[in-house]
N, CA, C and O of each residue as an XYZ file, in Angstrom:
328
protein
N       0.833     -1.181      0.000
C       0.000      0.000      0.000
C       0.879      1.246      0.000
O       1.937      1.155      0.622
N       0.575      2.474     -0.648
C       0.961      3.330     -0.595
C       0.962      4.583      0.815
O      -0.046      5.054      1.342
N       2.036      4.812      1.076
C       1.981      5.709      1.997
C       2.248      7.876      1.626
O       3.118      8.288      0.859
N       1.521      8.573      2.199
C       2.024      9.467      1.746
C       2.033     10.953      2.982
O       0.982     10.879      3.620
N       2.702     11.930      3.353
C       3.056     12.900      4.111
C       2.398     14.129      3.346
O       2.851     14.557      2.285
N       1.331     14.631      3.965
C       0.581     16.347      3.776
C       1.525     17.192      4.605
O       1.411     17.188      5.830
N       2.251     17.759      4.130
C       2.878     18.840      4.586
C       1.861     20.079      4.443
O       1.156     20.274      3.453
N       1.904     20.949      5.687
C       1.101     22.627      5.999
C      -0.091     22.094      5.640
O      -0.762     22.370      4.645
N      -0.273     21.470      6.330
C      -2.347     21.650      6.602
C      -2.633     21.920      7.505
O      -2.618     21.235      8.528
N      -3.180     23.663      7.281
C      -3.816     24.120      7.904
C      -4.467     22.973      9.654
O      -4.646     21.756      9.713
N      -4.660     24.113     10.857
C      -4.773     23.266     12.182
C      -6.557     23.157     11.552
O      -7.133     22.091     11.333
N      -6.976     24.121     11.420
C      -8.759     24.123     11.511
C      -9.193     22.841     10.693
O     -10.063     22.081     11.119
N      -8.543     22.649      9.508
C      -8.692     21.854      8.733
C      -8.624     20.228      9.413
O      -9.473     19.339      9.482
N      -7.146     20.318      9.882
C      -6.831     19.073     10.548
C      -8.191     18.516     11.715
O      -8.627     17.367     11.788
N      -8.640     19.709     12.531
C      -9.631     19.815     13.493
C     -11.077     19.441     12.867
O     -11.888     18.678     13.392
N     -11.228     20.084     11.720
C     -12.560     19.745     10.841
C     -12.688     18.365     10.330
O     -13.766     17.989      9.869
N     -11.568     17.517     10.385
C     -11.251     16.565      9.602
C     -11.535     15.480     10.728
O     -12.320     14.549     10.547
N     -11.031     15.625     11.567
C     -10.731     14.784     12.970
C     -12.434     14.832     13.546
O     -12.880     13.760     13.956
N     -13.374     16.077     13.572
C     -14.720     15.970     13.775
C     -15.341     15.000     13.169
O     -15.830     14.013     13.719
N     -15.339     15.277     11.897
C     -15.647     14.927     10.927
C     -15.571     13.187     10.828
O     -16.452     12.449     10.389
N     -13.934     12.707     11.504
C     -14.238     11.417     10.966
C     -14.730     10.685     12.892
O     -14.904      9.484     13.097
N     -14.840     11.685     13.905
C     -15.647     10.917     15.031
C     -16.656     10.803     14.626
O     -17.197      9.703     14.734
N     -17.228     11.710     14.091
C     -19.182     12.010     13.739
C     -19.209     10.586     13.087
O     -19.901      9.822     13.761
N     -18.599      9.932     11.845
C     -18.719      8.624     11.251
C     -18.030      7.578     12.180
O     -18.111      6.386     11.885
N     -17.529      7.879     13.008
C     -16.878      6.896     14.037
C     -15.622      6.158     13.317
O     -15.701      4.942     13.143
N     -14.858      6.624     13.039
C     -13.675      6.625     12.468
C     -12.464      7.497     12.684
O     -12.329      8.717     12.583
N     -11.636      6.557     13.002
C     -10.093      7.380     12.870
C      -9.840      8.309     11.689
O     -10.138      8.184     10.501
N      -9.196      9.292     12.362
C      -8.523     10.371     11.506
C      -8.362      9.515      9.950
O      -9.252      9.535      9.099
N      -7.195      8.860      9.808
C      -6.470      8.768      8.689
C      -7.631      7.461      8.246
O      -7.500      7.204      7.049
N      -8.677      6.626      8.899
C      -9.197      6.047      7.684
C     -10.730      7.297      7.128
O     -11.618      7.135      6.291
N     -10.484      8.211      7.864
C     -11.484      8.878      7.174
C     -10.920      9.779      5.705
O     -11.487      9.939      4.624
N      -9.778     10.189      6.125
C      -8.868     10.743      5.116
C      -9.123      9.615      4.014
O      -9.820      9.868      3.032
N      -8.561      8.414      4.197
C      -8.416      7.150      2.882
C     -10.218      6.923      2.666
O     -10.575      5.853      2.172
N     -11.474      8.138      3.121
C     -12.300      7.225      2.483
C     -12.448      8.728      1.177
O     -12.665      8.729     -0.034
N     -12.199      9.863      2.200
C     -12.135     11.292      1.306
C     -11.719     10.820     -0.169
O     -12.417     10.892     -1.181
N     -10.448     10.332     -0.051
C      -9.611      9.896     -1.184
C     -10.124      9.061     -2.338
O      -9.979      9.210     -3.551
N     -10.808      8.074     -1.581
C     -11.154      7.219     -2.500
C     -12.898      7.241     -3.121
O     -13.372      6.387     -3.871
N     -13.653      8.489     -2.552
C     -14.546      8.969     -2.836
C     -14.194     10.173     -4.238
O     -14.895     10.276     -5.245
N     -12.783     11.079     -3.901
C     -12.878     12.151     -5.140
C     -12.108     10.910     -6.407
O     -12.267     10.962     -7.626
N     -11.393     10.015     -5.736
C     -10.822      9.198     -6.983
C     -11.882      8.563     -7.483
O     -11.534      8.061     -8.552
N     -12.907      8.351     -7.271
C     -13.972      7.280     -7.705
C     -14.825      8.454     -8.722
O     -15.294      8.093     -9.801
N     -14.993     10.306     -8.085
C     -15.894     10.798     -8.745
C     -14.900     10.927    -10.470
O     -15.391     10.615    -11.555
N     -13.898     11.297    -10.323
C     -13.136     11.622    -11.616
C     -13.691     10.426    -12.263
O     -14.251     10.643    -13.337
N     -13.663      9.400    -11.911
C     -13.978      7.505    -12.922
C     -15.407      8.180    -13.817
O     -15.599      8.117    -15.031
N     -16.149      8.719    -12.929
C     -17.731      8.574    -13.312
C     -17.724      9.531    -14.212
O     -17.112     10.573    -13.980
N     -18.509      9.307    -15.571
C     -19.103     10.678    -16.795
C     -19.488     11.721    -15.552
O     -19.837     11.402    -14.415
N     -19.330     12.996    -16.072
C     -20.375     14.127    -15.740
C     -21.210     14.263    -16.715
O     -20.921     14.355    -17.908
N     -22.740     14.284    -16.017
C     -23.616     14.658    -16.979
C     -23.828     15.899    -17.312
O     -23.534     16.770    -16.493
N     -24.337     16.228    -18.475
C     -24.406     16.862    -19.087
C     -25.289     18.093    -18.621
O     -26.095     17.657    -17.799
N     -25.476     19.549    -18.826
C     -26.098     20.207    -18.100
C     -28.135     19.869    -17.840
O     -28.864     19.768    -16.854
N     -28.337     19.800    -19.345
C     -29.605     19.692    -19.823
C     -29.813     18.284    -18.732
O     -30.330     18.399    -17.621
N     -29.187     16.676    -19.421
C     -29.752     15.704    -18.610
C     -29.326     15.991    -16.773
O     -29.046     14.952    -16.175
N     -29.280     17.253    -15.964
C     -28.817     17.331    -14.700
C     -30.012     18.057    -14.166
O     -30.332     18.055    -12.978
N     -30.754     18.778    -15.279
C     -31.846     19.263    -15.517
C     -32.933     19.124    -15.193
O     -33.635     19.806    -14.447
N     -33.234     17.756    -16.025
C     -34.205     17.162    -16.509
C     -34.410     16.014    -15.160
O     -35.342     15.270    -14.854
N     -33.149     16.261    -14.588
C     -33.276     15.032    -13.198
C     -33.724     16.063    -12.243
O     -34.309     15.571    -11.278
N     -33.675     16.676    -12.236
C     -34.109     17.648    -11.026
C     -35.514     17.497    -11.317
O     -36.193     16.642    -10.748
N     -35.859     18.089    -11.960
C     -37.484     18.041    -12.328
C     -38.033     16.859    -13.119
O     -39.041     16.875    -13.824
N     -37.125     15.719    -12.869
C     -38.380     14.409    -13.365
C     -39.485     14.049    -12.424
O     -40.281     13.170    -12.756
N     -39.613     14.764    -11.086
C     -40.923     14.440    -10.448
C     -41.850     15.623    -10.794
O     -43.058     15.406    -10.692
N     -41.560     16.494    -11.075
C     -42.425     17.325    -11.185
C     -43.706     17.090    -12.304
O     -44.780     17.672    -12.152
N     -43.476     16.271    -13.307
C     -44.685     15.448    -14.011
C     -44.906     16.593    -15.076
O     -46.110     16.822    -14.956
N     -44.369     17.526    -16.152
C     -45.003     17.953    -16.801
C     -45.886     17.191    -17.755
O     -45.544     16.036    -18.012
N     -46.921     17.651    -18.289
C     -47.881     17.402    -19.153
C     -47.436     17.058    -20.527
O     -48.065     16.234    -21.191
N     -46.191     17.763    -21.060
C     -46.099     18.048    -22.444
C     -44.687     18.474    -22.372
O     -44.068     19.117    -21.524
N     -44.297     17.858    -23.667
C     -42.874     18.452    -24.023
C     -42.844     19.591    -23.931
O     -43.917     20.101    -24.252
N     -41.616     20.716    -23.441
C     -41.123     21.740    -23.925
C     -40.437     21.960    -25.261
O     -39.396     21.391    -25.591
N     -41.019     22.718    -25.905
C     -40.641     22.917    -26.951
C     -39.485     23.343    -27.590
O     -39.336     24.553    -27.420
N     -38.644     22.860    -28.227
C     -36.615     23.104    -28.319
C     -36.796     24.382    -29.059
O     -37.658     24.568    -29.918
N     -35.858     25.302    -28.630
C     -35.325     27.041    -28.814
C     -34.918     26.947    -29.813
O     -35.270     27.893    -30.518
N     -33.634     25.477    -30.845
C     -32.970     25.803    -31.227
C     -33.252     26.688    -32.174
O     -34.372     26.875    -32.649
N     -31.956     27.418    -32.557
C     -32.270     28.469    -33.827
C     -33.159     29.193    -34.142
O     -33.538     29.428    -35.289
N     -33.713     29.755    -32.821
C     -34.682     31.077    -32.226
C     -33.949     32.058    -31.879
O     -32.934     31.756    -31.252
N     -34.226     33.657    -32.183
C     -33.817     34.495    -31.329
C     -34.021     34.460    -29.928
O     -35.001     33.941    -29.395
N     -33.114     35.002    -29.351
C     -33.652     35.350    -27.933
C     -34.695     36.133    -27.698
O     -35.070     36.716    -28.715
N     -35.320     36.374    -26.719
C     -36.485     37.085    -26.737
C     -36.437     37.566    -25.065
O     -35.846     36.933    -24.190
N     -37.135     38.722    -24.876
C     -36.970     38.945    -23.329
C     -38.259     38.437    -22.542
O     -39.381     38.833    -22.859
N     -38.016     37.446    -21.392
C     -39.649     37.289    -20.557
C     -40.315     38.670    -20.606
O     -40.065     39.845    -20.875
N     -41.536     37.675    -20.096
C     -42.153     39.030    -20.202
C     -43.093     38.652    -18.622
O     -43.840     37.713    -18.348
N     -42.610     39.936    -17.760
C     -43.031     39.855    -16.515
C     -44.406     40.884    -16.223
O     -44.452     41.757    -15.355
N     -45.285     40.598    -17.002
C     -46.769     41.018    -17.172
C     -46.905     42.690    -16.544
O     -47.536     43.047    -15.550
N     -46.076     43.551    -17.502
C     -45.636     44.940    -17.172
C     -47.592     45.719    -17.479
O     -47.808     46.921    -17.326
């Protein structure tokens, strides 16, 4: 296994870290190795795309009917019922 030394980290940090891994009931350094292997795992995964990040937010919301695609429309300004 690999070993490795954080030189200058910040005390608050060290302190936030050490909370952080009692609250999960875990030692300092295996909470560090889960940090690690949580941001190494997110880089593995696609990011989705803005639209499908979208469309997940509001898949409960149940619309009725497609929205209709902009493409190759001017912009146009809302119109806030002046």
């Amino acid at each position: 296994m690999a070993q490795f030394v954080v030189r200058q980290l910040e005390e608050d940090v060290k302190a936030r870290l050490k909370r952080r891994a009692e609250h999960r009931g875990r030692s300092l350094e295996a909470e560090v190795r889960e940090i690690l292997r949580s941001a190494a795992m997110e880089e593995a995964r696609p990011i989705a795309r803005l639209g499908s990040r979208i469309a997940a937010r509001f898949q409960r919301v149940g619309l009725a009917s497609d929205l209709p695609e902009l493409r190759g429309q001017n912009p146009r300004p809302a119109g806030l019922g002046k």
